[in-house]
C-alpha positions as CSV (number, residue, x, y, z in Angstrom):
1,X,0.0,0.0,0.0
2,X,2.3,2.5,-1.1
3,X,0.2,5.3,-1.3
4,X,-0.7,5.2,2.2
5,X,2.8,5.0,3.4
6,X,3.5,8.3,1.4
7,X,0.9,9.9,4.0
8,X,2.7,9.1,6.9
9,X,4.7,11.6,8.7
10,X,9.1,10.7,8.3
11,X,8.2,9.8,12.2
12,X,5.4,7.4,11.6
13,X,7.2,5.4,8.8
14,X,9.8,5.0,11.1
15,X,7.2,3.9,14.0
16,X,5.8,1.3,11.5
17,X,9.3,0.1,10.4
18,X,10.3,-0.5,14.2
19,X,7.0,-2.2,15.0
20,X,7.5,-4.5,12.2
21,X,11.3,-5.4,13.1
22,X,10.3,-6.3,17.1
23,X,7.5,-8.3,16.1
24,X,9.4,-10.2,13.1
25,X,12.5,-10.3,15.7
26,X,10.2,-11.8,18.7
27,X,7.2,-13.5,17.2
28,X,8.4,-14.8,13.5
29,X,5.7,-16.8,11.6
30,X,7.6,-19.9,12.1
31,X,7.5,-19.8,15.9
32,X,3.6,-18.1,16.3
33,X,2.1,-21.6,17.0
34,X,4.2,-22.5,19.1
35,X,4.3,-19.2,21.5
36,X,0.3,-19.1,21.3
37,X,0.0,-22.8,22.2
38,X,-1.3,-23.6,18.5
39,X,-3.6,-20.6,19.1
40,X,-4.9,-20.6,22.4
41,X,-3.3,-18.3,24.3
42,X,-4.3,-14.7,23.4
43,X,-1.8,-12.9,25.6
44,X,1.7,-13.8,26.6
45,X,2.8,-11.8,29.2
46,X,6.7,-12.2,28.5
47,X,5.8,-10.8,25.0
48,X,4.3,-7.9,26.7
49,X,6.5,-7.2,29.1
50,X,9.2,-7.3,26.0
51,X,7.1,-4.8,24.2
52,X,6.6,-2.8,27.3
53,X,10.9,-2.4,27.4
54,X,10.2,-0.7,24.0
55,X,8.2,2.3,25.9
56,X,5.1,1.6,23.1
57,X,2.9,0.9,26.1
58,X,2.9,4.3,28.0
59,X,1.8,6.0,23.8
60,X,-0.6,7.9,25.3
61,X,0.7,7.6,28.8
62,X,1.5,11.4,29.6
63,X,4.9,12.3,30.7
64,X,4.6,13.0,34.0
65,X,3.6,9.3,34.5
66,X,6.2,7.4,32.7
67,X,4.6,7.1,29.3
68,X,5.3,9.1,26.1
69,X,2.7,11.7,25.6
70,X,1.9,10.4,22.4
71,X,-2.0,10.6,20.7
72,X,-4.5,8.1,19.9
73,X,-3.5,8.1,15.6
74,X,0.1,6.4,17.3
75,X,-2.3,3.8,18.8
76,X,-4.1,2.9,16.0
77,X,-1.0,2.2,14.1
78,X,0.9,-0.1,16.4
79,X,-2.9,-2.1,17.0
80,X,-2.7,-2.4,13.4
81,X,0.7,-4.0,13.2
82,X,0.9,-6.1,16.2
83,X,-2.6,-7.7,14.9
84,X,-1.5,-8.0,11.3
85,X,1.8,-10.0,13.0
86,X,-1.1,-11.9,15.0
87,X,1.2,-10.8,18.3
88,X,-0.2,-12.9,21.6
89,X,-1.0,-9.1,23.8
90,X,-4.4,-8.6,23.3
91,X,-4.3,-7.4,26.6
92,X,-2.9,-4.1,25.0
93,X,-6.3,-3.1,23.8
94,X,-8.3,-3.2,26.7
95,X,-5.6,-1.5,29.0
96,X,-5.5,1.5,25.9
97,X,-9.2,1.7,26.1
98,X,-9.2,2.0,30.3
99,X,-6.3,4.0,30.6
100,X,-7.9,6.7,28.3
101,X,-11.1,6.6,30.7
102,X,-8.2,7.9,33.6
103,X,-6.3,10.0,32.0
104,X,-9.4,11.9,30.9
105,X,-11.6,11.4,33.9
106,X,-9.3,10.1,37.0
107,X,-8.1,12.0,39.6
108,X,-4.6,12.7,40.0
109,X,-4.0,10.0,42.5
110,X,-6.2,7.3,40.6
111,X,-3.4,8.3,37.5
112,X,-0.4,8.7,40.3
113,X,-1.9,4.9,41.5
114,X,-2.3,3.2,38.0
115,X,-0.8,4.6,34.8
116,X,3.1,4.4,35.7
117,X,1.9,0.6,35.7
118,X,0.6,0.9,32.4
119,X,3.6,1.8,30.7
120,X,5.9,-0.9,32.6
121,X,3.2,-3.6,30.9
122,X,0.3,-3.8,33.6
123,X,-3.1,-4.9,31.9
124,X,-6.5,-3.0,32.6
125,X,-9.6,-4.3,31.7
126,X,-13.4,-3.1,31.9
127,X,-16.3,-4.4,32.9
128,X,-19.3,-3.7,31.3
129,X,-21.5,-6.6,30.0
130,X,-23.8,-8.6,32.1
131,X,-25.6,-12.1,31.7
132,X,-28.9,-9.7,30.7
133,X,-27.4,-6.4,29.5
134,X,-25.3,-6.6,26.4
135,X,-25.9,-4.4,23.9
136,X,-27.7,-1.9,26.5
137,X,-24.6,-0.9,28.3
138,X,-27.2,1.3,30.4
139,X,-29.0,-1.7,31.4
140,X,-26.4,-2.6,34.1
141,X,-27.7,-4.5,37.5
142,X,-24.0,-4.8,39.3
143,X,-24.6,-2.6,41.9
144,X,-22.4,-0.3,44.7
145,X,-24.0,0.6,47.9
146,X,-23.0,3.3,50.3
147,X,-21.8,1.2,53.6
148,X,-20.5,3.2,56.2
149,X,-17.5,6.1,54.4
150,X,-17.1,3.5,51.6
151,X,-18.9,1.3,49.0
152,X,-19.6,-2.1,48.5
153,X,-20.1,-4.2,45.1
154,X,-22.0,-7.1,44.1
155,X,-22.9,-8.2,40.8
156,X,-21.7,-10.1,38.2
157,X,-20.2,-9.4,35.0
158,X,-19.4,-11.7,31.4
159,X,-16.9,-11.3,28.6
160,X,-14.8,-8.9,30.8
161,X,-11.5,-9.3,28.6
162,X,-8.3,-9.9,29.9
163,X,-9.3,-9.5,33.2
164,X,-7.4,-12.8,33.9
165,X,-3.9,-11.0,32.9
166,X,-5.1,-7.4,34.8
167,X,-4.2,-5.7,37.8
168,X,-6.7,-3.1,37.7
169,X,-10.4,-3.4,36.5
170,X,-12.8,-0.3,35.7
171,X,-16.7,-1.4,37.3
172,X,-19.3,-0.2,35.5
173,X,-22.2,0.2,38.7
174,X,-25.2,1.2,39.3
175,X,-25.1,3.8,42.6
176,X,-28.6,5.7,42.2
177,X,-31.5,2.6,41.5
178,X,-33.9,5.8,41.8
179,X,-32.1,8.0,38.7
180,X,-33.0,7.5,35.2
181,X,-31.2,4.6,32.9
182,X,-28.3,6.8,32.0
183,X,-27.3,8.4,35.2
184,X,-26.7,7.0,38.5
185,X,-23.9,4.8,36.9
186,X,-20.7,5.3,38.4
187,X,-17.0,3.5,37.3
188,X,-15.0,2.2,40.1
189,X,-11.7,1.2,39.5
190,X,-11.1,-2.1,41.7
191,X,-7.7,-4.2,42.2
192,X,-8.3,-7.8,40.6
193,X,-7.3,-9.2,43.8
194,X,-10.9,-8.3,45.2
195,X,-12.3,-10.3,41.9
196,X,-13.6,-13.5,41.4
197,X,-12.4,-14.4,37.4
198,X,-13.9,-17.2,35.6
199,X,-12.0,-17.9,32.1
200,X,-14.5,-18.8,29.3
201,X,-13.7,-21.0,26.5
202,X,-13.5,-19.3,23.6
203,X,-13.3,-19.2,19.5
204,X,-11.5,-16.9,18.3
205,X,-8.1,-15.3,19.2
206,X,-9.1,-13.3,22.8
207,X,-9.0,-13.8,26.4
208,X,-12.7,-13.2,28.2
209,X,-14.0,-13.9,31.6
210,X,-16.6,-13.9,33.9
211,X,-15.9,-11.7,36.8
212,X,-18.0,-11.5,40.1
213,X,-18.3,-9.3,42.9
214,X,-19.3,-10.0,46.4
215,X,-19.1,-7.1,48.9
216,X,-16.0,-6.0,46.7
217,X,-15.0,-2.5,49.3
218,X,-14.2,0.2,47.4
219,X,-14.1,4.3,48.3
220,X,-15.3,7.3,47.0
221,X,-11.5,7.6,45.9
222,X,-12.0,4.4,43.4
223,X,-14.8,6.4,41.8
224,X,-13.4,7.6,37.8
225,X,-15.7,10.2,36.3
226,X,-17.6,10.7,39.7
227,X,-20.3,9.7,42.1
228,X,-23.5,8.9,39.5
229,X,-21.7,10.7,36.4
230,X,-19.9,7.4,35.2
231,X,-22.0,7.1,31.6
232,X,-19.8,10.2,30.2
233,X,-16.9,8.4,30.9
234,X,-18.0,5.2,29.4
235,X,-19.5,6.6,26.4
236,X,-16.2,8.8,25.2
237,X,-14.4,5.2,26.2
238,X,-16.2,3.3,23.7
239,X,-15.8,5.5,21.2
240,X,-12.0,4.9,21.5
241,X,-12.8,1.3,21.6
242,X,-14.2,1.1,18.6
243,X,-11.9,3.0,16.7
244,X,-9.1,0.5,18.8
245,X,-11.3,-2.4,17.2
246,X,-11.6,-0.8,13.6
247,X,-7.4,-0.7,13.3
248,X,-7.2,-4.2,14.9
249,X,-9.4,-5.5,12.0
250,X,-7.8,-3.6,9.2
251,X,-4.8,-5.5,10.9
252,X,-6.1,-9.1,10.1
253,X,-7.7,-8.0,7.3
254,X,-4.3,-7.3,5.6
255,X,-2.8,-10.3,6.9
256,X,-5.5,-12.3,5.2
257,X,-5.2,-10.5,2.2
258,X,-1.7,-10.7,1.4
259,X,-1.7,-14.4,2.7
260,X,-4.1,-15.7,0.2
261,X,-2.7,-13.0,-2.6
262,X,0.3,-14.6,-2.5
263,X,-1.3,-18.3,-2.4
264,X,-3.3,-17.0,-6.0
265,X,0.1,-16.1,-7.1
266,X,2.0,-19.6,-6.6
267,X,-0.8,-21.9,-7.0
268,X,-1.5,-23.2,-10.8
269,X,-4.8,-24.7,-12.1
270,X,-5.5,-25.3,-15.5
271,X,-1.6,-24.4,-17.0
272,X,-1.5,-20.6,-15.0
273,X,-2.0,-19.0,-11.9
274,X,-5.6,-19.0,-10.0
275,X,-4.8,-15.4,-9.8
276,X,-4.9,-15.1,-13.6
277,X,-8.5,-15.5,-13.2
278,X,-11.0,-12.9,-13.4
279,X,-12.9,-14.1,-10.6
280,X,-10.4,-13.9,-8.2
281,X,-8.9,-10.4,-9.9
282,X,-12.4,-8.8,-9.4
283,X,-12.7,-10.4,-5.7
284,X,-9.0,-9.0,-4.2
285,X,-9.1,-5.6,-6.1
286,X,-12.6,-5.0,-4.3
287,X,-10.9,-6.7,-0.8
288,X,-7.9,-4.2,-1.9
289,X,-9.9,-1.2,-1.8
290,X,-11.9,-2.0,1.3
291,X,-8.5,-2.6,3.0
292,X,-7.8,0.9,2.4
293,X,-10.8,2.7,2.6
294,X,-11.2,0.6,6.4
295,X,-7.5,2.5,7.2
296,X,-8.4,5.8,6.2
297,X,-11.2,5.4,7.5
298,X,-9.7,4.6,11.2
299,X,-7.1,6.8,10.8
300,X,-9.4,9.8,10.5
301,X,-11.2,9.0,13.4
302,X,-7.9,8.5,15.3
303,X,-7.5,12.0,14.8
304,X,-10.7,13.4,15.5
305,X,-10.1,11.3,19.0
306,X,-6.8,13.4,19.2
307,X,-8.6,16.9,18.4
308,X,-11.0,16.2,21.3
309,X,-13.9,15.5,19.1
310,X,-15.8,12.2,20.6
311,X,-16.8,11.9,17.0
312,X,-19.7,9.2,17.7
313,X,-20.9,8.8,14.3
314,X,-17.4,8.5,12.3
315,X,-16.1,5.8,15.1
316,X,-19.3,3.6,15.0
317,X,-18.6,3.8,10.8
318,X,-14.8,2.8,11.6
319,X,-15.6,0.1,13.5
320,X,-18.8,-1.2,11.2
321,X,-16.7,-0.9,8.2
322,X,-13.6,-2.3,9.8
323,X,-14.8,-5.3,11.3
324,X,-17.1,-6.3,8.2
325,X,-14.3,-5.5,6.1
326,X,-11.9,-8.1,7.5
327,X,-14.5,-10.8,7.9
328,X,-14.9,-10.1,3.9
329,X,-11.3,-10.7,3.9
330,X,-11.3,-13.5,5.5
331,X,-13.6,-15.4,4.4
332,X,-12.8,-14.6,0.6
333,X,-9.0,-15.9,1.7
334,X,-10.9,-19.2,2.8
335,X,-12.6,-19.7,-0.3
336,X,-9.9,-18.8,-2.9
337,X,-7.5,-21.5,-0.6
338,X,-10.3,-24.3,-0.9
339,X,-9.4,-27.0,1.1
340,X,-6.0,-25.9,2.2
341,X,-7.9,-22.5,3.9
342,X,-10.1,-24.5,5.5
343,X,-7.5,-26.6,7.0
344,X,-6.5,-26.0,10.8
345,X,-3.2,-26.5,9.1
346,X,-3.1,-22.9,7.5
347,X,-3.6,-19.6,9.5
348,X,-6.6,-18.6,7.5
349,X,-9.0,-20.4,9.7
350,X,-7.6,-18.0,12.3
351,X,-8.1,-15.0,10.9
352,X,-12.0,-16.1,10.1
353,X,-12.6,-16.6,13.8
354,X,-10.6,-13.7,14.7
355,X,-12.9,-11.3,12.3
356,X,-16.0,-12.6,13.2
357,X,-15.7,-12.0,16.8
358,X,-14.6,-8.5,16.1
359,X,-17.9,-7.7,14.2
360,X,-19.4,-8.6,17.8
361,X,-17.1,-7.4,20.4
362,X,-17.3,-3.9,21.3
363,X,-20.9,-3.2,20.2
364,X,-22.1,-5.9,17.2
365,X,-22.9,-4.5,13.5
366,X,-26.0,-4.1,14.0
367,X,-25.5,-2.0,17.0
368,X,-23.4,0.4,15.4
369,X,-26.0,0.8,12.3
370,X,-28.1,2.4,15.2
371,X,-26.0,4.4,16.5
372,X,-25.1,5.8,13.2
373,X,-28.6,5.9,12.3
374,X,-29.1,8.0,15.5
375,X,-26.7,10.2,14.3
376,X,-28.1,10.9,11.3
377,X,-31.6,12.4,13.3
378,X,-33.6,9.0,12.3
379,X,-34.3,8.3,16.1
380,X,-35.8,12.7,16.0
């Protein structure tokens, strides 16, 4: 993708290069099987401690608390390449995504208490999702109750990623049963030692739990965003999230691209290369132009992040596009491999369970098609 390279800054090309050449260095395609456990383990905490020596971690760490200072476009292209190397430290994207909630919300002591960690190679992780509130984020029945000068939690929450690797988890409560569905929620930021974790089994390259609460203390100190004013916070969050999950995919996308490009290249069928016919032509030059319509796409609302804009509508379209995008990828590699794309024997399999989880994950398709459509005034 030449022409997109020409649009990065002399400092970003040289960003890309480096990420490239410590992911090619520390987790070659040869020895990827073999450091994921044939593709079960999502996050390698030796691996991210390695990648935490190279200061990448603290991007958007400020300064003044070990990190870099760096914006949220520098974020979407090392998500990019370490998913297009297929790197084991998913836990990066759910510490990125927390970390922004304190560094825009916390107070100084919950960043003093938690973000130096962050750019040594702690995890975060958020909970949000519940057994009976998915897509309604509002919906949430974990609960914090005043008791005494403090709190305590109870509830229970599923597909909390990475909360088995994390040190720090950000609670999405309920603190005000009597306020309307979007207010009286409140974030409290709780050490994983105070957590029961549960890992879940499964497809697809991530690590999700179930985490439960049971009288979890916590103090008015834990609160990020303040008492009952928590939905703020978690809004402007997962509009980082989803333009986290939108470079991600463009990731895996590419690597699925240029995988089964090559394959049409080598393989012969009928005295030529599969890639000599039409078919296939006309299926990778529309996957082609996807690929780079998903980046720009991102990339724009990377910078809008940057510019302070919470840009709602744009980041809903990164991530629908995205995600859909690689899972078109994808699948196309599958079916232009046949038999050999199919097999658990070639990564492509992997990158078709990888896709389709990440058209669900932080908010499905269809989700996102609302919230777009809100923004267009159809919901007036």
């Amino acid at each position: 993708m030449a022409a997109l390279r020409e649009r990065l800054t002399p400092e970003q090309t040289d960003f890309v290069k480096a990420v490239d050449a410590f992911c090619e260095r520390e987790c070659p395609p040869h020895k990827l099987r073999e450091i994921t456990a044939g593709g079960t383990v999502a996050h390698d905490d030796t691996l991210y401690r390695k990648l935490a020596a190279t200061g990448w971690l603290g991007l958007t760490i400020p300064e003044e608390y070990g990190g870099s200072g760096g914006e949220l476009s520098d974020v979407a292209l090392l998500t990019e390449r370490l998913s297009y190397h297929r790197l084991p430290v998913t836990g990066y994207l759910t510490t990125v995504i927390t970390a922004q909630a304190l560094i825009r919300f916390g107070t100084e002591e919950q960043k003093q208490r938690v973000l130096p960690g962050v750019a040594r190679g702690d995890v975060l992780s958020i909970a949000i999702t519940e057994p009976d509130t998915g897509s309604d984020a509002a919906a949430v029945r974990t609960h914090a109750r005043r008791d005494g000068d403090g709190w305590r939690i109870n509830g229970e929450k599923i597909y909390t990623s990475n909360a088995n690797h994390a040190r720090w988890v950000l609670v999405v409560t309920r603190t005000n049963p009597d306020a309307s569905k979007h207010r009286g929620i409140s974030l409290f930021l709780v050490p994983m030692d105070r957590v029961d974790v549960t890992k879940l089994d499964m497809l697809g390259h991530i690590d999700t739990t179930i985490t439960r609460y049971a009288d979890v203390r916590a103090t008015d100190a834990d609160i990020v965003g303040g008492i009952d004013s928590g939905w703020q916070a978690l809004v402007q969050g997962l509009n980082s999230e989803r333009m986290i999950i939108g470079a991600e995919a463009v990731g895996v996308g590419q690597r699925a691209f240029d995988d089964v490009l090559r394959y049409v290249k080598d393989r012969h069928q009928f005295g030529q290369p599969i890639g000599r016919f039409q078919a296939l032509q006309h299926g990778l030059a529309e996957t082609a132009t996807k690929l780079l319509a998903a980046r720009l796409l991102v990339r724009h609302v990377a910078e809008l992040l940057d510019e302070g804009d919470p840009a709602p509508a744009e980041a809903s379209m990164a991530k629908l596009f995205a995600t859909e995008t690689a899972k078109e990828a994808a699948l196309q590699g599958m079916q232009f491999m046949g038999g050999m794309g199919y097999s658990m024997e070639s990564d492509m399999q992997s990158y078709v369970r990888d896709s389709l989880v990440m058209t669900i994950f932080g908010g499905t398709s269809q989700i996102q098609k609302n919230i777009i459509a809100g923004q267009l005034g159809l919901n007036d």
